[in-house]
C-alpha positions in Angstrom: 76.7 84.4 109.1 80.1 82.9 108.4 82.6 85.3 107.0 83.3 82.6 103.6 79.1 83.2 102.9 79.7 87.1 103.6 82.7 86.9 101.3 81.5 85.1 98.4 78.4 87.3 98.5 80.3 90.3 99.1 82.8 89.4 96.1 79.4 88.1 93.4 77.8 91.7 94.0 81.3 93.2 93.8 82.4 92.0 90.1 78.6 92.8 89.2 79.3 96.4 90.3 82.6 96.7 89.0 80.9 95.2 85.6 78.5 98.4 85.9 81.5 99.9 86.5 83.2 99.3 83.1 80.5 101.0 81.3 81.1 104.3 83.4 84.2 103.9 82.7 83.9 103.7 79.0 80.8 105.8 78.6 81.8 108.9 81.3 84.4 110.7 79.9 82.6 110.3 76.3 79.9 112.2 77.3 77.4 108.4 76.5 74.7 107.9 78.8 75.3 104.9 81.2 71.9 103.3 80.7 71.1 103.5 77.3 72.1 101.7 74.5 72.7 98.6 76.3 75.7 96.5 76.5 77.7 96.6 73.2 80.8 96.3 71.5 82.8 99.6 71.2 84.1 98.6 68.2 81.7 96.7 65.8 78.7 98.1 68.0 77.5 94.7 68.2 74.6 94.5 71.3 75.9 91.6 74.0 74.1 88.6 75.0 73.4 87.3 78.4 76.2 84.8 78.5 78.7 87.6 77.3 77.6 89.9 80.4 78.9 87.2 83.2 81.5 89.0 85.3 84.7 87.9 85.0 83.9 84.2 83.2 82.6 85.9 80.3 86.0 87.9 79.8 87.9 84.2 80.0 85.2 82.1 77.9 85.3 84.8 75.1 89.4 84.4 74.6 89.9 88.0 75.2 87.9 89.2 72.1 84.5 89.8 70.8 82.4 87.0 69.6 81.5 89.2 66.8 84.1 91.2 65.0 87.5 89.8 67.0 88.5 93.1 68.3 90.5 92.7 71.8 89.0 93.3 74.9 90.8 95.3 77.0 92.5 93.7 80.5 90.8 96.9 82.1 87.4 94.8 82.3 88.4 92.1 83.8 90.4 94.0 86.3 88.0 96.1 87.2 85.2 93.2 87.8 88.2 91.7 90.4 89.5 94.3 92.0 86.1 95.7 93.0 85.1 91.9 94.1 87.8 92.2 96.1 87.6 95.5 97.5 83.7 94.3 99.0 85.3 90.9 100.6 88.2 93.1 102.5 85.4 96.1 103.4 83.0 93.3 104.9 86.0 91.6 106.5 86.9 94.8 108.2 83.6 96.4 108.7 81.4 93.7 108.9 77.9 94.2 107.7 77.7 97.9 109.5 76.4 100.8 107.7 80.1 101.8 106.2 80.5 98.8 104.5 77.2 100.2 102.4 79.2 103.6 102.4 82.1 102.3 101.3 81.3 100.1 99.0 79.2 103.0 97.2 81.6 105.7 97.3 84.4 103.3 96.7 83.0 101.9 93.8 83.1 105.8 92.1 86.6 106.2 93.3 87.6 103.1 90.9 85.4 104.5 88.4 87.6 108.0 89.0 91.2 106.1 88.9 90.4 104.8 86.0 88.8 107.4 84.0 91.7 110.0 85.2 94.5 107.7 84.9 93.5 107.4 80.8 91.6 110.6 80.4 93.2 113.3 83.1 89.8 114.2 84.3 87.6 113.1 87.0 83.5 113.4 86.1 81.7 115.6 87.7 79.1 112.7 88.6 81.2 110.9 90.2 82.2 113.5 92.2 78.4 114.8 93.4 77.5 110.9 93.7 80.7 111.0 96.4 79.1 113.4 97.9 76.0 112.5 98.6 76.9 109.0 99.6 78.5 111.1 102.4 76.0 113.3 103.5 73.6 109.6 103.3 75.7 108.3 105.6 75.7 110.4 108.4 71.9 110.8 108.3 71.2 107.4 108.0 73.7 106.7 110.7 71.8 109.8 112.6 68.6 107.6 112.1 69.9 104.4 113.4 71.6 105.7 116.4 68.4 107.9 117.3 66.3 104.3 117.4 69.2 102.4 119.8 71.2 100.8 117.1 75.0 102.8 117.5 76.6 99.6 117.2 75.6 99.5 113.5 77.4 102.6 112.9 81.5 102.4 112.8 82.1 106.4 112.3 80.3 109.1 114.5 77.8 111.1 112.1 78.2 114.5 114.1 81.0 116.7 114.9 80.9 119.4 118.0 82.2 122.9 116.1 83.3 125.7 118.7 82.1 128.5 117.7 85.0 131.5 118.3 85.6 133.6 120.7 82.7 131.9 122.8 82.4 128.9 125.1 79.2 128.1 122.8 79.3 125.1 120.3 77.1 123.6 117.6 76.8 119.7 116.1 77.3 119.7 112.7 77.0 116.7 110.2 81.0 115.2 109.6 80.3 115.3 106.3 79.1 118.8 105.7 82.6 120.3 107.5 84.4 117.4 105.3 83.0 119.1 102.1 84.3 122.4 103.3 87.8 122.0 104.9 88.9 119.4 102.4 87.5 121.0 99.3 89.0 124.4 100.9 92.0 122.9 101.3 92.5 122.1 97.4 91.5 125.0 96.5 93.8 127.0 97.6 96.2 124.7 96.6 95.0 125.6 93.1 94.6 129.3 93.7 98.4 129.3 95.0 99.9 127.2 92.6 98.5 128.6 89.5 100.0 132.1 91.4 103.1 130.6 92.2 103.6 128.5 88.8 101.5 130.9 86.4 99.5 127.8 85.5 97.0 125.1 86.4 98.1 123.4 89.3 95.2 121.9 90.5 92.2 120.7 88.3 88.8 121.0 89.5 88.0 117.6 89.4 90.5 116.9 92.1 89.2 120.0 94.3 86.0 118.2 93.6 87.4 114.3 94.7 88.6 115.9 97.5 85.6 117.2 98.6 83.8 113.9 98.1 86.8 112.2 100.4 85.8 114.0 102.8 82.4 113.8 102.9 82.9 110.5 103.7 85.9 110.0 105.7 86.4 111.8 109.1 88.7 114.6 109.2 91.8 113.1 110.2 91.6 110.3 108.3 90.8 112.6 104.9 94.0 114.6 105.7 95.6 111.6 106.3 94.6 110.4 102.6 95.8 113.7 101.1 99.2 113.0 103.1 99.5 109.5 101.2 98.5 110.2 98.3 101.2 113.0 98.0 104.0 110.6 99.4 103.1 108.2 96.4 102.5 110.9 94.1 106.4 112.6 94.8 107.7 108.5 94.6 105.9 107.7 91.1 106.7 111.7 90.0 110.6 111.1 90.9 110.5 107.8 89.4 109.2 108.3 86.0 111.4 111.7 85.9 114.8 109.2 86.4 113.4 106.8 83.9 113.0 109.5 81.5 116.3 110.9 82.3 117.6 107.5 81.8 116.1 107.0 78.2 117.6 110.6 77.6 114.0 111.9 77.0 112.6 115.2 77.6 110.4 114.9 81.4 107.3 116.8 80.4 104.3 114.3 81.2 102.1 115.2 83.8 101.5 113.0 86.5 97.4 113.2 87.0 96.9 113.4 90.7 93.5 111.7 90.9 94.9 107.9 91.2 97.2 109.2 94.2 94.0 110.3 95.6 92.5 107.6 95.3 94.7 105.2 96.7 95.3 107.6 99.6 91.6 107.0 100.4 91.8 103.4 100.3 94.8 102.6 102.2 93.4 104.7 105.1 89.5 103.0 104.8 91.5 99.9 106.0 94.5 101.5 107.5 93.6 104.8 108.4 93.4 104.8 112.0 95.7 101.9 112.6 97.8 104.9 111.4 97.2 107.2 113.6 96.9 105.2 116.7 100.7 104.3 115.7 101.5 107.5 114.8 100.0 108.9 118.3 101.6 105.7 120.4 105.1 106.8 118.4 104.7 110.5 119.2 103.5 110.6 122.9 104.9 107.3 124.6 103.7 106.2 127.8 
């Protein structure tokens, strides 16, 4: 199939999901159901037609506003409906129609959802979170199943890991996924156990122990460590940086920074970038 029929299908169902999107968005951190009512107006809860549900045209042919009462729509919709249309054109461009491109277009479809629920809110649902997860676990059993009837070049990331066990020369396979859960929800939990010790109050929230969990159910190892190591970097560069502003407009420096968009972003820069990272990081550190 040529790559500008892959695209444009990869971008229609993209801004359909990222539609879907909106309403979790909306709904999630309101406690609303996601399915019912339908489609609606948040503000005159008037119910949408079939023309006002297009992805992104409807947004441009309604000016911006509802049909109905004239309250603004917000530019979140229509960002959302692009952004995720162009997230599935880069994950098909790089992965092709393999199995992670169905991962990844799952579980990256909640981490928008997650960025911007936590950006706005400062929490992450817990839905998202377990749908992460499972999306991972799917993954490596599905990729399990095709590998077992002779199709390993539809799989990009290996669904098994060897784990040593100590002390002993024996070993046992264990799904990536499964020792994702643990070592990178581990890790964050500590960090929150430690901090709150350190700092006498919430450094971590659970929705983040839980997002890291969910990264790295679906990322291997390296690459999930890697994404906590970005998302960090950014998160000290935006922290520093709206600390001088506010320094600068001689105001007090007391917001807090939520950590789930840095986490977020972390994970996508290495789905695409990850382990052009650490082949360069490798090359860098151990020259021929």
């Amino acid at each position: 199939m040529p790559f500008y029929l892959s695209a444009a299908i990869a971008f229609i169902y993209g801004t359909v999901v990222g539609s879907f999107l909106n309403v979790c968005i909306w709904r999630m951190p309101r406690d609303q159901s996601i399915i019912r009512p339908p489609s609606h107006c948040p503000n005159c809860d008037g119910k949408l037609r079939a023309w006002e549900l297009i992805p992104l045209f409807s947004y441009l042919l309604l000016g911006r506003k509802c049909a109905r009462c004239g309250a603004p729509i917000s530019w979140r919709y229509f960002g959302v409906e692009l952004l995720t249309g162009l997230f599935y054109i880069a994950l098909v461009y790089y992965y092709g129609w393999r199995l992670e491109f169905f991962t990844f277009a799952l579980f990256g479809s909640a981490l928008i959802a997650a960025f911007f629920v936590d950006l706005e809110h400062w929490i992450i649902p817990d839905q998202l979170n377990i749908f992460g997860i499972v999306v991972g676990v799917a993954h490596d059993l599905a990729a399990l199943a095709l590998i077992e009837v002779g199709h390993p070049e539809a799989v990009f990331f290996k669904p098994v890991l060897t784990i040593p066990v100590p002390f002993t020369t024996a070993s046992f396979p264990m799904l990536q996924s499964i020792v994702g859960i643990v070592i990178c929800g581990a890790i964050f939990y500590a960090i929150a156990v430690f901090g709150e010790l350190a700092f006498k109050k919430e450094a971590m929230g659970g929705g983040d122990i839980k997002l890291a969990a969910a990264i790295g159910a679906n990322l291997p190892i390296s690459l999930a460590l890697l994404s906590f190591f970005v998302a960090v970097a950014l998160g000290s560069v935006i922290g520093i940086a709206w600390m001088l502003v506010m320094r600068a407009m001689r105001r007090e420096f007391k917001s807090y920074v939520p950590f789930g968009p840095m986490m977020v972003t972390g994970a996508f820069v290495v789905i695409f970038l990850g382990s052009r990272i650490i082949s360069a990081y490798m090359g860098y550190m151990m020259p021929r």
